[in-house]
C-alpha positions, -999 to +999 in steps of 0.1 A: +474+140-721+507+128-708+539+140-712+575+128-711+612+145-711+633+123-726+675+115-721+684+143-748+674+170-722+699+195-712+684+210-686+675+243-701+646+254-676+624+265-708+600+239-700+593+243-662+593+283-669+567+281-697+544+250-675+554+244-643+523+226-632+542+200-652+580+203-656+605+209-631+639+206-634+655+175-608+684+171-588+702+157-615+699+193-635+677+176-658+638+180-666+611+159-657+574+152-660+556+161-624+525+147-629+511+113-643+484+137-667+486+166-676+458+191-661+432+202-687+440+240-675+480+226-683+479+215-720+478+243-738+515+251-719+526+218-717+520+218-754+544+252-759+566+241-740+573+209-762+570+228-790+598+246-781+623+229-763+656+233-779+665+199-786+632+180-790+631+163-754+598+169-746+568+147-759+532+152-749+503+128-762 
């Protein structure tokens, strides 16, 4: 599984508090993907947090 923040981010902080073996927020104040994959033991949170980022940034496949 992969997953991806895309430019509609607003650097909310849901993501990396809900999977931050994945997401972090960057110097730029926005959110970003960590890792290439996702970690098996990630997925389930990487999954949430897509599911509920405010404005749909977030993509995992």
């Amino acid at each position: 599984m992969k997953a991806t923040v895309n430019e509609d981010c607003i650097g909310c902080g849901m993501c990396e508090g809900t999977c931050p073996d994945v997401f972090a927020i960057n110097d730029d104040g926005v959110a970003e993907a960590t890792v290439e994959e996702v970690p098996a033991d990630a997925e389930d949170a990487a999954q949430e947090a897509a599911d509920n980022c405010p404005v749909s940034a977030i993509e995992v496949e």
